[in-house]
C-alpha positions as CSV (number, residue, x, y, z in Angstrom):
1,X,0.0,0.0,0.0
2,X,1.4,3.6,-1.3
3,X,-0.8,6.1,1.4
4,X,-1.3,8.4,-0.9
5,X,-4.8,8.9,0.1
6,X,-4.3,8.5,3.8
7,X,-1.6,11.3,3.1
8,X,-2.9,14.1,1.3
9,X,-5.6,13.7,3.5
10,X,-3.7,14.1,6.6
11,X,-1.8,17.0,5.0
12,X,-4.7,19.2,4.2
13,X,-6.6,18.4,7.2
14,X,-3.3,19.2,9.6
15,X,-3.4,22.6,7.4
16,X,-6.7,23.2,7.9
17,X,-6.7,22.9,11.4
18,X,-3.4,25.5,11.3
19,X,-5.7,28.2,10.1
20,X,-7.7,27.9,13.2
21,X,-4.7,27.7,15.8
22,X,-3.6,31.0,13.8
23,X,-6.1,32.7,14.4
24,X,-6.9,31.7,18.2
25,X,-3.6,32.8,18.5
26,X,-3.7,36.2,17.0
27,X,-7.3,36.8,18.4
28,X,-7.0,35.5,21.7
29,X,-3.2,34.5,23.1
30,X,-1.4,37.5,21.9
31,X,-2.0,39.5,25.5
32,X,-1.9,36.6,27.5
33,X,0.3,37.3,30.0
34,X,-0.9,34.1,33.2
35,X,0.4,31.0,32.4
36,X,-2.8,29.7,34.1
37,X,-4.8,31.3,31.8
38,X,-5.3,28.2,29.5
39,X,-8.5,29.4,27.5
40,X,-6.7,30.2,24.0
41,X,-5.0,27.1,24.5
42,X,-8.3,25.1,25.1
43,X,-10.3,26.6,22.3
44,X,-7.4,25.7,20.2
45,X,-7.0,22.1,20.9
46,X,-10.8,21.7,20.8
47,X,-11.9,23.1,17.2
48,X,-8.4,21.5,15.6
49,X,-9.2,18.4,16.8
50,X,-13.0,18.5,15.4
51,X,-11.8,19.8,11.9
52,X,-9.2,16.9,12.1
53,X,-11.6,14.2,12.8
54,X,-14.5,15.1,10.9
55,X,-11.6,14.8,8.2
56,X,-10.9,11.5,9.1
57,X,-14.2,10.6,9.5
58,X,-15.0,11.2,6.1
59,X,-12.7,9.4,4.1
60,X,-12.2,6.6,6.4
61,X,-15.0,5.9,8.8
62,X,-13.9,2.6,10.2
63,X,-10.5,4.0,11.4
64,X,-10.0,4.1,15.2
65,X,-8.2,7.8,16.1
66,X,-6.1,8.5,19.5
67,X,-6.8,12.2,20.4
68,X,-5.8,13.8,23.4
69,X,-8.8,15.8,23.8
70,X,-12.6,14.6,24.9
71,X,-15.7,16.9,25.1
72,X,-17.4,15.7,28.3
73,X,-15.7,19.2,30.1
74,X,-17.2,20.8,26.7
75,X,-20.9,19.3,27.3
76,X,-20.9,21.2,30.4
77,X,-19.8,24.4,29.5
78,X,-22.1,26.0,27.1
79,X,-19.9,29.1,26.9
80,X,-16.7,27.4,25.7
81,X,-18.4,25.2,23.7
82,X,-20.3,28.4,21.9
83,X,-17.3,30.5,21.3
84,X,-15.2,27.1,20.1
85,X,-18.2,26.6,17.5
86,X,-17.7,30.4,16.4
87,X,-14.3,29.8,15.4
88,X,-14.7,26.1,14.2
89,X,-17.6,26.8,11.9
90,X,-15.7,29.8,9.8
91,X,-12.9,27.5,9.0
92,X,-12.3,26.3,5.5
93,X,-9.6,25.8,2.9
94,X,-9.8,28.2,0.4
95,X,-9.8,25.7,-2.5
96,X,-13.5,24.1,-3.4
97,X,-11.5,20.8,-3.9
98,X,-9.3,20.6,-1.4
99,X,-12.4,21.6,1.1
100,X,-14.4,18.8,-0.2
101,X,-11.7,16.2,0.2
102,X,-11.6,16.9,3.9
103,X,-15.7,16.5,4.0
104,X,-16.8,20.3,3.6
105,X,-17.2,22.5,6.7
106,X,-18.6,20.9,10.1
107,X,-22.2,21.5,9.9
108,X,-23.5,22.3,13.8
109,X,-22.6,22.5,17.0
110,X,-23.3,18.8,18.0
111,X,-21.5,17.2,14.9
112,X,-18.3,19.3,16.2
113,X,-18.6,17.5,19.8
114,X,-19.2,14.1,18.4
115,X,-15.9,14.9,16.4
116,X,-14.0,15.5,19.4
117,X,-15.4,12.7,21.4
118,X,-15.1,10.1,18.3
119,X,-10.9,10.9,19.3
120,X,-11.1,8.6,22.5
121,X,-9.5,5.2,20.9
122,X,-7.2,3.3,23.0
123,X,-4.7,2.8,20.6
124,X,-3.0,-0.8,20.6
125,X,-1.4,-3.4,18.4
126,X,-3.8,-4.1,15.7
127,X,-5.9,-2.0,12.9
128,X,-5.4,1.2,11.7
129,X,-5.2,3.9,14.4
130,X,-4.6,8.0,14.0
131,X,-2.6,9.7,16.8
132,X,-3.9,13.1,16.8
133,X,-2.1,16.1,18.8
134,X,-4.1,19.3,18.1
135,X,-1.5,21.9,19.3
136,X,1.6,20.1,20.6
137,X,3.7,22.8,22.7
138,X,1.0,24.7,24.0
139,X,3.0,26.9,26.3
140,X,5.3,28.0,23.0
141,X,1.8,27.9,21.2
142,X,0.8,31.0,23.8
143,X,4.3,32.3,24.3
144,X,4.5,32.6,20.3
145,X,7.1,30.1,20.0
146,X,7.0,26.7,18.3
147,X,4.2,24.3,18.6
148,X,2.8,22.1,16.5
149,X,-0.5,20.3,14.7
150,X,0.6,16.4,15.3
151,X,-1.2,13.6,12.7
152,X,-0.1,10.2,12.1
153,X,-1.4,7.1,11.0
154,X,-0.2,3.8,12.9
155,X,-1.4,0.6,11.2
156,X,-0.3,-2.4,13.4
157,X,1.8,-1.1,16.0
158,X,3.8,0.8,12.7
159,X,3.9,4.1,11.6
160,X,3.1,4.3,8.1
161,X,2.2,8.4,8.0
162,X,2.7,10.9,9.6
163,X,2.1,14.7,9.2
164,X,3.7,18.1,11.4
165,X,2.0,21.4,10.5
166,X,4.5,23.8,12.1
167,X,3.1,27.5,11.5
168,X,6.2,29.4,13.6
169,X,9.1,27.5,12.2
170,X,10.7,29.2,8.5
171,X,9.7,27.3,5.5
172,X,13.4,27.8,4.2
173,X,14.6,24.4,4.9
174,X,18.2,25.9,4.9
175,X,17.8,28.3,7.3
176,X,19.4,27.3,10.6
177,X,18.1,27.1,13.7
178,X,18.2,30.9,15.7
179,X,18.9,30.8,19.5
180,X,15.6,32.2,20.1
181,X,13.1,30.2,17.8
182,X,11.2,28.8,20.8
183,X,10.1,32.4,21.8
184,X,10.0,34.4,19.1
185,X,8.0,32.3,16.1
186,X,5.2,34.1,15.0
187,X,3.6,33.1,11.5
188,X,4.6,36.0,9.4
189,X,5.5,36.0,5.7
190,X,7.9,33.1,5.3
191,X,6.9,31.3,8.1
192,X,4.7,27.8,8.4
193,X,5.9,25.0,7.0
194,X,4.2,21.3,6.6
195,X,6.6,18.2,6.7
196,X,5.6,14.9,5.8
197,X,6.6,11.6,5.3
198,X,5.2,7.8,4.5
199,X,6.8,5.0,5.7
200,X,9.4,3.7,2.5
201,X,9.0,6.8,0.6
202,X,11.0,9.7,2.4
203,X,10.1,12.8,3.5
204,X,9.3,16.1,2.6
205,X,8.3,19.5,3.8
206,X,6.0,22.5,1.7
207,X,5.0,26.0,2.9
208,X,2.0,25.8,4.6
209,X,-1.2,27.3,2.4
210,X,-4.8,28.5,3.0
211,X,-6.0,26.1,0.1
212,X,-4.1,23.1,-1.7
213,X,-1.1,21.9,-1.0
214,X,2.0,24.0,-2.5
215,X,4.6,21.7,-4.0
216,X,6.9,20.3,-1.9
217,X,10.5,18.9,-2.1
218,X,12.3,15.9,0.0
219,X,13.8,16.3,3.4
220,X,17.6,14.8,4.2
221,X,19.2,15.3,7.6
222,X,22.1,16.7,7.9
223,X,25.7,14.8,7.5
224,X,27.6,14.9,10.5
225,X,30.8,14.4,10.3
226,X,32.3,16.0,13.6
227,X,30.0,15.6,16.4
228,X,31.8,18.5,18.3
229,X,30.2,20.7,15.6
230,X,26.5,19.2,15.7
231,X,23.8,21.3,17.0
232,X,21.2,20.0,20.0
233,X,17.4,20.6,20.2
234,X,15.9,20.1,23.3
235,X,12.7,21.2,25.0
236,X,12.4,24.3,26.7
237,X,10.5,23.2,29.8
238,X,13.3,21.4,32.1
239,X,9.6,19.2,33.4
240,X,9.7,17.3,29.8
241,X,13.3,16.8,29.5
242,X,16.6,16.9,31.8
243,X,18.2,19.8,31.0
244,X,21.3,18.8,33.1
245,X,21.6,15.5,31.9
246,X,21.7,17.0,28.5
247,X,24.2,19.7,29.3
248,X,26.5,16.6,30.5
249,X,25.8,14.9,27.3
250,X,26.9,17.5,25.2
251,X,30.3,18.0,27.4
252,X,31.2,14.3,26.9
253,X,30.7,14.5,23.2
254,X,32.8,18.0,22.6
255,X,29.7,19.9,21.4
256,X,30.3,23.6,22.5
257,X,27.2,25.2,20.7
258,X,24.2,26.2,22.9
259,X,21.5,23.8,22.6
260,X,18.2,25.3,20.2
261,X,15.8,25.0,22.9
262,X,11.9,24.8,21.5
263,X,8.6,23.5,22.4
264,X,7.1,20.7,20.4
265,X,7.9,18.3,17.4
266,X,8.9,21.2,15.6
267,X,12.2,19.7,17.0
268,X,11.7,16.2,15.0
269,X,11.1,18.7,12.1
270,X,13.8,21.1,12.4
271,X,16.6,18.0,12.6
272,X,15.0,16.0,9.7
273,X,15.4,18.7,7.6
274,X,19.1,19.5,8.6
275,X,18.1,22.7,10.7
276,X,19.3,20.7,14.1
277,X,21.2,17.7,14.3
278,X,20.7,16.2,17.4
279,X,17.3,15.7,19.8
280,X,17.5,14.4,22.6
281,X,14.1,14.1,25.8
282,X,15.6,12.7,28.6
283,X,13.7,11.0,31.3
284,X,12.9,13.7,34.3
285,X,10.6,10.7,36.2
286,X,10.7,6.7,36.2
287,X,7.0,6.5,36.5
288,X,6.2,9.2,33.4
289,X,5.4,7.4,30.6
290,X,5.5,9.4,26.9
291,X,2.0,10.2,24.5
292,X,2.1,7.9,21.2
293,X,0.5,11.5,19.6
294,X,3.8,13.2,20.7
295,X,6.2,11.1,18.8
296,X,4.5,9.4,16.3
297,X,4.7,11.8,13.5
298,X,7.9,13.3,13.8
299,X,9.9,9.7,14.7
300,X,8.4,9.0,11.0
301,X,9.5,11.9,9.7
302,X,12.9,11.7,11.1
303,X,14.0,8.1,10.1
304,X,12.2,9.0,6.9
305,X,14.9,11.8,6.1
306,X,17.8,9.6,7.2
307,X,17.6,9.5,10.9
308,X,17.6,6.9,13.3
309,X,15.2,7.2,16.6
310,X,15.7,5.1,19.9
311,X,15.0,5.5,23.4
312,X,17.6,6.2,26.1
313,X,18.3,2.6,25.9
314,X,18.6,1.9,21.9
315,X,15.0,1.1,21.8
316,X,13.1,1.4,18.5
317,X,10.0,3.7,20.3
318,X,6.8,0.9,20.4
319,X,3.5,2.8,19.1
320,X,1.5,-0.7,20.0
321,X,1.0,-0.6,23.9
322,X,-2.1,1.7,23.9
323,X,-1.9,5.2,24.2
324,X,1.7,5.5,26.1
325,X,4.9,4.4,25.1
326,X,4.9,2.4,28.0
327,X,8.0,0.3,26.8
328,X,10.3,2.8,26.3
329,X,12.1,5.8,28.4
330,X,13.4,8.9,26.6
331,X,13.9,10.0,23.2
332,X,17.3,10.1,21.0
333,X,17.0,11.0,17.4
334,X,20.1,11.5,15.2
335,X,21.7,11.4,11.9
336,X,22.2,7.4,11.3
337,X,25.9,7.9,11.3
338,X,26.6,9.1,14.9
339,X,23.1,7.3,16.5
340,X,25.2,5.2,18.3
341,X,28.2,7.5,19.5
342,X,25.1,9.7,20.8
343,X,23.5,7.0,22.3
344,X,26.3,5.6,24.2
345,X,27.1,8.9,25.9
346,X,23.9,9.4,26.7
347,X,23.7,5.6,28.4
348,X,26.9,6.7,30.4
349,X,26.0,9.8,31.6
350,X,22.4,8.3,32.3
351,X,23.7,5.5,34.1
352,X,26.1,6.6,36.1
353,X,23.4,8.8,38.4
C-alpha cells in the first residue's frame, strides 16, 4: 500500500486545522500574560481536533483515532463550547477541492462534539489507528514560540504516515536554527511549513497554504561528520526533559554550541530537515510514561529523512501498547551515522546517576 490517500488527507486536514490555531492565537493569546490562563489554549485544541476528525471521519469511517482531547468538560460548559463553535464553523480551505476532500465544513454544534469525542480510541497493536495532537507545545503555542499540529497514522503497531503542520518555524529548509526560535515564532510571511513523510518513501516539507497543498520537495538530515560541531534541540520546559543530563551529554561528546531550545515536534522537524542535528528528551521521572500523539509523527519523519530514533536505551520507540509508550524511556533521534556515538554517551551519563 502507497498512502497516498491516507496522506494528502492528513496533509490538508493538519493545514486546515493550522488556520484555526492561527487565528486563536492572534485573536486570543497574543495579551496573555498568566500562564494559568489556558483558555486560547483550550479553544485551540478543541476546534483543531473537530476539523481533524470530521476529516478522518470522512474518508475513512472505520478507522480508530487517539486524540488527546474529549468533550465531556465541553458538554458542560455551554460558553466554551459556543465560542469554540464560532471559530470552528468559519474555517475552510480556500480551494473548493481541497475543502471537499476533507468533507466540507462541520455543519452544527453537535457534529463538532461528536468529532472530538469520536478521538477517544485506545490505541493498541492491531488495525489502523490515528494519533492526533491538536497543538503540541501549548505553552510556545501561547508564548509565540513553536508548537505544533501532530497527525499520524499507525497501522499495526507501525507508523506508516505521519504529518507536522509547524506555523512558527521558517519554510526555508536551509535556514538554521536561531537561538531564540522557541520564543519568538510568530507566523509572518515566510513562516509555516508542513513536513511529511510515509513509511518507504522519504520525507518532505511544503510551505504551509490556505488552500491546496503547494509543491513540496524531499527532506535529508544533515551529514555529521564532527560531532563537536553538531547542533542539539531540546525542550524548553526542564519538566519534559533533563536539562542537566543533556548539558553533560553534550560535554562528553565535545559539542560547544548552545542547545536550540523549542517546544514541540517542531524539534523532530527542524533535525529531519538539517536545521538541528541532534534531539534528545531525557527522562525527568521513572514512572512518566510518553504520548504515542507526541512522537508518532515526527519519529516518522525523522527516520524518513535519514535519521535513526531510539529510546535512552537503543529502543526502537513501540506505538503498540495503547496510548503510552509504556516500553520505552526517553527519546534520541540523530543522523544514522553518529546514532550510536550519541546514544552511548547518553547511556553513560544516564547511568552513572
Amino acid at each position: 500500500m502507497s498512502y497516498q490517500k491516507e496522506l494528502k488527507v492528513a496533509e490538508l486536514a493538519v493545514q486546515r486545522a493550522t488556520l484555526l490555531t492561527k487565528q486563536v492565537f492572534h485573536e486570543k493569546a497574543k495579551g496573555t500574560l498568566s500562564k494559568d490562563d489556558k483558555s486560547p489554549v483550550t479553544i485551540g485544541d478543541f476546534g483543531a481536533q473537530a476539523l481533524i476528525i470530521h476529516a478522518i471521519r470522512h474518508n475513512f469511517p472505520q478507522d480508530e483515532i487517539v486524540g488527546e482531547e474529549e468533550a465531556s468538560t465541553l458538554r458542560e460548559n455551554k460558553d466554551l463550547t459556543k465560542q469554540i463553535w464560532s471559530l470552528v464553523k468559519g474555517v475552510r480551505l480556500n480551494d473548493s477541492e481541497a475543502e471537499s476532500e476533507l468533507g466540507g465544513p462541520l455543519e452544527s454544534m453537535e457534529q463538532m462534539l461528536q468529532a472530538i469525542d469520536a478521538g477517544n480510541g485506545a490505541g493498541g497493536a492491531k488495525g489502523r489507528i490515528w494519533a492526533l495532537d491538536p497543538i503540541d507545545g501549548t505553552k510556545g503555542f501561547l508564548r509565540g514560540g513553536q508548537y505544533a499540529v501532530c497527525l499520524a497514522l499507525i497501522e499495526d503497531g507501525d507508523v506508516k504516515v505521519g504529518v507536522l503542520g509547524c506555523p512558527n518555524l521558517p519554510v526555508d529548509d536551509s535556514a538554521p536554527l536561531a537561538a531564540d526560535v522557541g520564543e519568538h515564532g510568530t507566523d509572518e510571511e515566510g513562516k509555516g511549513v508542513l513536513f511529511a513523510a510515509v513509511q518507504g518513501h522519504g520525507a518532505t516539507s511544503r510551505p504551509l497554504s490556505r488552500g491546496s497543498l503547494k509543491s513540496s520537495q524531499p527532506i535529508n538530515m544533515k551529514p555529521v561528520t564532527d560531532i563537536t560541531h553538531a547542533t542539539f534541540c531540546e525542550s524548553v520546559e526542564p519538566g519534559h526533559s533533563s536539562h542537566g543530563d543533556q548539558a553533560a551529554i553534550a560535554k562528553k561528546l565535545g559539542i560547544t554550541r548552545a542547545s536550540v531550545r523549542m517546544d514541540s515536534q517542531a524539534k523532530y522537524g527542524s533535525i529531519a530537515r538539517g536545521a538541528g542535528d541532534l534531539y534528545l528528551r531525557l527522562p525527568v521521572s521513572k514512572t512518566y510514561q510518553e504520548k504515542i500523539w507526541d512522537h508518532a509523527a515526527g519519529d516518522l519523519i525523522v527516520r524518513e529523512a535519514g535519521g535513526q530514533v531510539t529510546d535512552a536505551k537503543g529502543k526502537r520507540l513501540n506505538f503498540s501498547k495503547g496510548t503510552t509508550l509504556a516500553e520505552n524511556k526517553g527519546v534520541v533521534a540523530a543522523p544514522k551515522a553518529v546514532h550510536e556515538q550519541v546514544l552511548n554517551v547518553v547511556m553513560e551519563v544516564l547511568g552513572s546517576k
